[in-house]
C-alpha positions in Angstrom: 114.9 133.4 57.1 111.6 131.2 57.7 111.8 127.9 56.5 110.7 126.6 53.0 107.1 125.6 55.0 106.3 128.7 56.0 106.9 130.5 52.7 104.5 127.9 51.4 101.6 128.9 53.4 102.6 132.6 53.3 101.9 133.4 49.6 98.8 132.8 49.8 98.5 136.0 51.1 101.2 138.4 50.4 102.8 139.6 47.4 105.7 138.4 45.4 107.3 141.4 46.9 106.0 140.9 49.9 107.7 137.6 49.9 110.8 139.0 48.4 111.1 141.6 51.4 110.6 139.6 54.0 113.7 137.2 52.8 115.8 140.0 53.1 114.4 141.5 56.8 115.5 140.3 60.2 112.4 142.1 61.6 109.8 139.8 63.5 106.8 141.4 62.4 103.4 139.5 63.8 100.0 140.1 65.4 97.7 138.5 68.1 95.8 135.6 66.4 93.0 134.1 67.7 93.0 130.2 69.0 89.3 130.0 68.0 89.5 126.1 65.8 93.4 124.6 67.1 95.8 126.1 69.4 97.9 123.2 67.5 97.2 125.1 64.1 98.3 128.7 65.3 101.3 128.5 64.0 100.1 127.7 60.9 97.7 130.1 60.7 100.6 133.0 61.8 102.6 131.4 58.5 99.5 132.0 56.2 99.1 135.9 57.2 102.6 135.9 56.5 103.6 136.7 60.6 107.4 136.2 61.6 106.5 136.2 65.4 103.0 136.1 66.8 100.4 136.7 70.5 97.7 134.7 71.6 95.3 134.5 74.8 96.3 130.9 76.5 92.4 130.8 77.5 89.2 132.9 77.8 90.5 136.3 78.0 87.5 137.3 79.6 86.6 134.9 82.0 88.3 132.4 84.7 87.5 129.1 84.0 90.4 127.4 83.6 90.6 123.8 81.2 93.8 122.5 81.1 96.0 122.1 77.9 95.3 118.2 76.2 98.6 117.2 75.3 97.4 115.9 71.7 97.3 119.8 71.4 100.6 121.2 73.0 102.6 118.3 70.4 100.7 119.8 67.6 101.5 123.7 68.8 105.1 122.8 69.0 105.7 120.5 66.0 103.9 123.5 64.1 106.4 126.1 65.2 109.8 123.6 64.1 107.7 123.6 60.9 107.1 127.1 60.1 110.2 128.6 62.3 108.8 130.2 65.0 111.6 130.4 67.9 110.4 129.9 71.5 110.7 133.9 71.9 108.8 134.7 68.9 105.9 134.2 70.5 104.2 135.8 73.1 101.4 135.0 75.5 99.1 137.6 76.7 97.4 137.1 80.1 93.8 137.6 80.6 92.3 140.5 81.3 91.0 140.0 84.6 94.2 139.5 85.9 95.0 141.5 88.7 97.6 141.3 90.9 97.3 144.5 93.0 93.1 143.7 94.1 92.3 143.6 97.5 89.5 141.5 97.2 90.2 138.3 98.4 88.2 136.4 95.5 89.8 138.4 92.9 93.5 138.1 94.1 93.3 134.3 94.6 91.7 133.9 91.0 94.6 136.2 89.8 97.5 133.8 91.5 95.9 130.7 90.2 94.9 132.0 86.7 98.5 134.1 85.8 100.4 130.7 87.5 98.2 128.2 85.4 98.8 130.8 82.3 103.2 130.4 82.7 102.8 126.8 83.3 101.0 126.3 79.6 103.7 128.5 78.4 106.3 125.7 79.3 104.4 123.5 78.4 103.7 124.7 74.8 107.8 125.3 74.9 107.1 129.1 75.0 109.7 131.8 76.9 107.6 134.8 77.0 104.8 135.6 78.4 103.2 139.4 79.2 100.3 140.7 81.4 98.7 143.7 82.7 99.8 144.8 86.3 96.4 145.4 87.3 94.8 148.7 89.0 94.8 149.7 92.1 90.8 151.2 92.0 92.0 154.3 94.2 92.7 151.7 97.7 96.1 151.3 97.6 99.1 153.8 96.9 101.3 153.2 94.1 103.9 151.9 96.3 101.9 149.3 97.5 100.5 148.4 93.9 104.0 147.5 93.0 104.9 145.6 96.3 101.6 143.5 95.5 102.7 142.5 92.1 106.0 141.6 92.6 104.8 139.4 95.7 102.6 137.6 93.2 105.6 137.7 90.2 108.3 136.4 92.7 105.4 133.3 93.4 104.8 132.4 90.1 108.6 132.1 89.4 109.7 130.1 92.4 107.0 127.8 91.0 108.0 127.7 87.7 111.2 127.5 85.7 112.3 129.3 83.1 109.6 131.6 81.4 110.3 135.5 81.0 107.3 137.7 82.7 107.1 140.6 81.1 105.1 143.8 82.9 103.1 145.1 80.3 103.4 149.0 80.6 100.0 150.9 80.4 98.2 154.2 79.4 97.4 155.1 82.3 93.2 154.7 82.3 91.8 155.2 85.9 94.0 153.3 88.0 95.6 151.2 86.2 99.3 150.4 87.4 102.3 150.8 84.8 102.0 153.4 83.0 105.0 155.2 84.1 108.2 153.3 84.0 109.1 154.7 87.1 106.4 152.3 88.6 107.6 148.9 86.6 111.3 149.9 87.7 110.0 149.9 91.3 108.1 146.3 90.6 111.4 144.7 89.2 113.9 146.1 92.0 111.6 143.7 93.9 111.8 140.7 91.9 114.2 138.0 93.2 114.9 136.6 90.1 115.7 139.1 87.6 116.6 136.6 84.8 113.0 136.0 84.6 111.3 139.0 84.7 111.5 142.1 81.9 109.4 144.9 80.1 106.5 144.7 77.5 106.8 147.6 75.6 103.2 148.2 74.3 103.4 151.4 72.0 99.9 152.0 72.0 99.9 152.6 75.6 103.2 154.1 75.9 101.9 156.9 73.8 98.8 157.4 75.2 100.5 157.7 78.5 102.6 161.2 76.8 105.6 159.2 75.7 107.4 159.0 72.2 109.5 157.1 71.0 110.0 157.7 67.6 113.8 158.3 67.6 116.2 155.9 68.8 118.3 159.4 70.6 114.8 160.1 72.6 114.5 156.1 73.8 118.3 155.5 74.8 118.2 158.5 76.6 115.7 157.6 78.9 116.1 157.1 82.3 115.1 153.6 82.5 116.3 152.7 79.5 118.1 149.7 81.1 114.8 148.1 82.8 113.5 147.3 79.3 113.0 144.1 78.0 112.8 144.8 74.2 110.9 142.8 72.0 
């Protein structure tokens, strides 16, 4: 159950029985807030909406200039989340949208490295385990099996650099050439992963059922395949 500080700022929104229904759940419902005032205040702001768990963008989602975290702001972000409850792995980062790891063009795939890198290290910083991203696409160049080689390369990277944040692969629809949106693909990616402590499965259900996926029974999921590469959140 949230503490007595985050029922405080929550009923300013919800219902009594809103309230009352959440006291009695163990789910970790949430959305993807935006940091647009005070990273420091996020977790507030999650508490008002009445969120149990909660995603942000680190940085511009859309472009990669890249301003380091002020340290006024990452005491703020984590003496918010003892306040309100939020556990280091209720909360989950979302990488930017230019990330990607399978490019071949030179520019883009150093500004990948350097961006998804500078994006786990806030996560320790800000006391955060999780953190998910989009594979990337591989723009009809490179096979499949190359796509996957090319982003664990970079994955392995970022976790011999850093220490204990989760990466999770962010399965997709399947748009153009996007990579990840068969799990058969993400299994590859992780058999390649040197540490598999540190590595694990975004399961976006969006995307999962626009790829031509259900999993609206418990009997369909468990019986998958790959059942045992997920990461569930």
């Amino acid at each position: 159950m949230p503490p007595a500080a985050w029922f405080e700022q929550a009923v300013k929104s919800l219902s009594a029985s809103a309230i009352d229904n959440i006291k009695k759940s163990s789910k970790l419902i949430g959305g993807h807030l935006t940091t647009k005032g005070s990273l420091g205040k996020l977790p507030e702001n999650a508490a008002i909406v009445g969120c149990r768990s909660f995603s942000l963008f680190l940085r511009s989602n859309m472009n990669w200039r890249i301003v380091p975290l002020k340290e006024d702001v990452i005491a703020k972000f984590k003496e918010n989340c003892e306040k309100y409850g939020f556990d280091d792995r209720h909360i989950i980062p979302h990488g930017c949208y230019l990330l990607n790891a399978v490019s071949t063009d030179a520019e883009i795939f150093r500004k990948t490295c350097e961006t998804l890198l500078f994006e786990v290290q806030s996560c320790e910083k800000l006391g955060i385990k999780l953190y998910a991203f989009h594979p990337g696409s591989t723009r009809g160049i490179v096979t499949i099996d190359e796509a996957c080689s090319r982003v664990a390369k970079v994955v392995n990277e970022v976790i011999a650099q850093t220490k204990d944040v989760v990466i999770l692969l962010e399965c997709m629809a399947g748009q153009g050439f996007t990579v990840g949106n068969k799990f058969e693909d993400l299994k590859k990616i992780i058999d390649s992963i040197e540490n598999k402590d540190r590595i694990g499965v975004c399961l976006d259900t969006c995307h999962i059922f626009a790829a031509g996926f259900h999993f609206s029974t418990l009997l369909f999921f468990s019986g998958h395949k790959y059942y045992h590469i997920f990461f569930l959140l």
